[in-house]
Each structure stands twice: as structure tokens, then as C-alpha cells.
DRENDO-1510 file (C-alpha; in Angstrom, 1 decimal, always signed):
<recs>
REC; n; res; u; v; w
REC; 1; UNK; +13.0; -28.1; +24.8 .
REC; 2; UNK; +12.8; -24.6; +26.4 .
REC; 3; UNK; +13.4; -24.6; +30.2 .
REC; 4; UNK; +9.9; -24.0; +32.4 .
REC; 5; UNK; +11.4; -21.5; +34.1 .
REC; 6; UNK; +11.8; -19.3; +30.9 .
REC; 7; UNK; +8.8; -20.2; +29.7 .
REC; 8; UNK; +7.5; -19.3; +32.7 .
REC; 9; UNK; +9.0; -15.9; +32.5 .
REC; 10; UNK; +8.1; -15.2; +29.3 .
REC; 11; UNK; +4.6; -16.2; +29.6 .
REC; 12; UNK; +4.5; -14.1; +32.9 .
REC; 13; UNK; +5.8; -11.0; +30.5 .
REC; 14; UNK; +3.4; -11.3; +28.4 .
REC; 15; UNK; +0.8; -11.0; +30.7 .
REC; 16; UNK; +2.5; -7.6; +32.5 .
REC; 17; UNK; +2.5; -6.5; +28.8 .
REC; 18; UNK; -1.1; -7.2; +27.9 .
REC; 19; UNK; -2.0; -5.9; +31.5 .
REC; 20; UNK; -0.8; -2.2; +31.2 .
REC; 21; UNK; -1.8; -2.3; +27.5 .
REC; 22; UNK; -5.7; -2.8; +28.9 .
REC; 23; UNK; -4.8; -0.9; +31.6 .
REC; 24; UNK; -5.1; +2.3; +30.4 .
REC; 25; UNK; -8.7; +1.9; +28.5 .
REC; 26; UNK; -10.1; +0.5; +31.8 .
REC; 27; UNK; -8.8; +3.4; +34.0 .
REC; 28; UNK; -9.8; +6.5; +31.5 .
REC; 29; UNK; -12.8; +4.3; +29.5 .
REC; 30; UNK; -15.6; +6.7; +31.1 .
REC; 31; UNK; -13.8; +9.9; +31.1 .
REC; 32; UNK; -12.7; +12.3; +28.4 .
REC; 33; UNK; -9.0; +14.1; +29.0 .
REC; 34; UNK; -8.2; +17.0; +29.1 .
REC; 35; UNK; -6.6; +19.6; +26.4 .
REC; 36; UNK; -3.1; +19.0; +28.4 .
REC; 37; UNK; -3.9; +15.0; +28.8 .
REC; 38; UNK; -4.5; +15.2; +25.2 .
REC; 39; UNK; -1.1; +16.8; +24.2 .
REC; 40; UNK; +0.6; +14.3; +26.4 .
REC; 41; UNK; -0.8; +11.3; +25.1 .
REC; 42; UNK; -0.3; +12.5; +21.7 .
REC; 43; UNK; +3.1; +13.0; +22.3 .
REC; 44; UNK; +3.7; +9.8; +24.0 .
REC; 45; UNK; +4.5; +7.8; +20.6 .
REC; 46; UNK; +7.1; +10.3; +19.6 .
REC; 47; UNK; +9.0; +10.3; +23.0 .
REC; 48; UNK; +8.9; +6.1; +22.7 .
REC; 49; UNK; +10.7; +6.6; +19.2 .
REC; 50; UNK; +13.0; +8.7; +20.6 .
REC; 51; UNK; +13.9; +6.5; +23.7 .
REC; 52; UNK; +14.2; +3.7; +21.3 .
REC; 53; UNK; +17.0; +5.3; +18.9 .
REC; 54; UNK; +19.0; +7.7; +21.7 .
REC; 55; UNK; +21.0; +4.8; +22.3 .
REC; 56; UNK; +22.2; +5.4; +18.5 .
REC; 57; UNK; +24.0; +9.1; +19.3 .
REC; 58; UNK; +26.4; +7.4; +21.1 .
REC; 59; UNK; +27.3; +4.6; +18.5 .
REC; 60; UNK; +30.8; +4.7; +17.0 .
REC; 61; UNK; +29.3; +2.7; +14.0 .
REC; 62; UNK; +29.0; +5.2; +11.0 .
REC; 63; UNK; +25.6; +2.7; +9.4 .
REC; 64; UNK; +23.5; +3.8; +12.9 .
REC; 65; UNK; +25.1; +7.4; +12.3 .
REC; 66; UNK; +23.7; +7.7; +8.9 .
REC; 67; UNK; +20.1; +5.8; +9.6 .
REC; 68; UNK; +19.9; +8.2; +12.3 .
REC; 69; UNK; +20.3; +11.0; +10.2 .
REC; 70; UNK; +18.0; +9.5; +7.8 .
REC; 71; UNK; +15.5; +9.1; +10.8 .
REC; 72; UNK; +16.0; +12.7; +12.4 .
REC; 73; UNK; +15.4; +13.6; +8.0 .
REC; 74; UNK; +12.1; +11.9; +7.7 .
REC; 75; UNK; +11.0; +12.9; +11.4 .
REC; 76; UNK; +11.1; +16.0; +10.0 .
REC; 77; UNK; +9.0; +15.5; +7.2 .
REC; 78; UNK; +7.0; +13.0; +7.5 .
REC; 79; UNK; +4.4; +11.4; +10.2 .
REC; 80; UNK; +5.4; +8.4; +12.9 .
REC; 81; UNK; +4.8; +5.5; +10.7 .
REC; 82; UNK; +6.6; +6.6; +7.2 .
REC; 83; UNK; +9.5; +8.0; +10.0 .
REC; 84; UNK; +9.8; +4.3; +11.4 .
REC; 85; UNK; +9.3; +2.4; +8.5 .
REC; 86; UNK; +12.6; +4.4; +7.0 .
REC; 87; UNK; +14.3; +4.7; +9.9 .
REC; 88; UNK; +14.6; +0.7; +10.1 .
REC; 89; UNK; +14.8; +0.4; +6.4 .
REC; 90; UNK; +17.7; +2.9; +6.4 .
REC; 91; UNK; +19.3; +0.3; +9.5 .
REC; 92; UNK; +18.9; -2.7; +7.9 .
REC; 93; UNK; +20.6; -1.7; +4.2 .
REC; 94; UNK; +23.0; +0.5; +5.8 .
REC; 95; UNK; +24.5; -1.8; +8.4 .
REC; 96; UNK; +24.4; -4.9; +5.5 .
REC; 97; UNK; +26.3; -2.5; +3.1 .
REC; 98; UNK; +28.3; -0.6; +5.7 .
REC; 99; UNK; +28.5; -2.6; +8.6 .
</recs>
């Protein structure tokens, strides 16, 4: 049986999460950005990827090292999604064969 107080918390996440997902549409629903707004929130996914797999320039474990060369490869390449979607792939064989 999970605790109430986790559940608690968890439930109470999810509604922080779902809050500043909708948060964003309320605040800017009736006005149109900017050409500098624009160029940040188009950047925005990219800089979340990035924060996401920083941690992995520091790893000593050579599978992250080579799925993060894999990742910088496709980033240059490719767009977000086909980036991501190899980027994990490349983690998940790489540490099972590698370690």
C-alpha cells in the first residue's frame, strides 16, 4: 500500500506540473510575441535537451560518452525528435552492451 503522504506528494506534483503547463497558454492566449519571444521559445526545447544530457560530460562511463557523441552527431543533423529518439536508443544498447 503506498504511504498517503507520498501519494499525497505525488498527487500534489502533478498538479504543480499540469499548472505551469496551462500556465503559459492562459498568460500569452490573447497576445502574439514578439520576433525575440519567438526565438526564445523556439529555443526553449533545445536548451531542455541540453540540461537533460550535461550531466553526461562528466560521466566516467565510456556507454554515456559514446551516446553522447551519438547525440551531439544527430543534433547536428537532424531535428529534436529524431535527435532524442537516438540519443536514448544509443543509451539504452550502449549501456546493455558496454555497461
Amino acid at each position: 500500500m503506498i504511504d498517503p503522504v507520498n501519494l499525497l506528494t505525488i498527487a500534489l506534483m502533478a498538479v504543480v506540473t499540469y499548472l505551469t503547463r496551462i500556465g503559459g497558454y492562459l498568460v500569452l492566449r490573447n497576445r502574439t510575441l514578439g520576433p525575440s519571444a519567438t526565438a526564445v521559445m523556439e529555443a526553449a526545447p533545445g536548451c531542455v535537451l541540453i540540461s537533460v544530457i550535461a550531466p553526461v560530460f562528466v560521466s566516467d562511463r565510456p556507454a554515456d560518452l559514446m551516446a553522447l557523441a551519438v547525440t551531439l552527431l544527430a543534433a547536428t543533423r537532424l531535428s529534436m525528435l529524431p535527435t532524442v529518439l537516438m540519443g536514448v536508443t544509443s543509451a539504452g544498447i550502449l549501456r546493455h552492451l558496454i555497461g
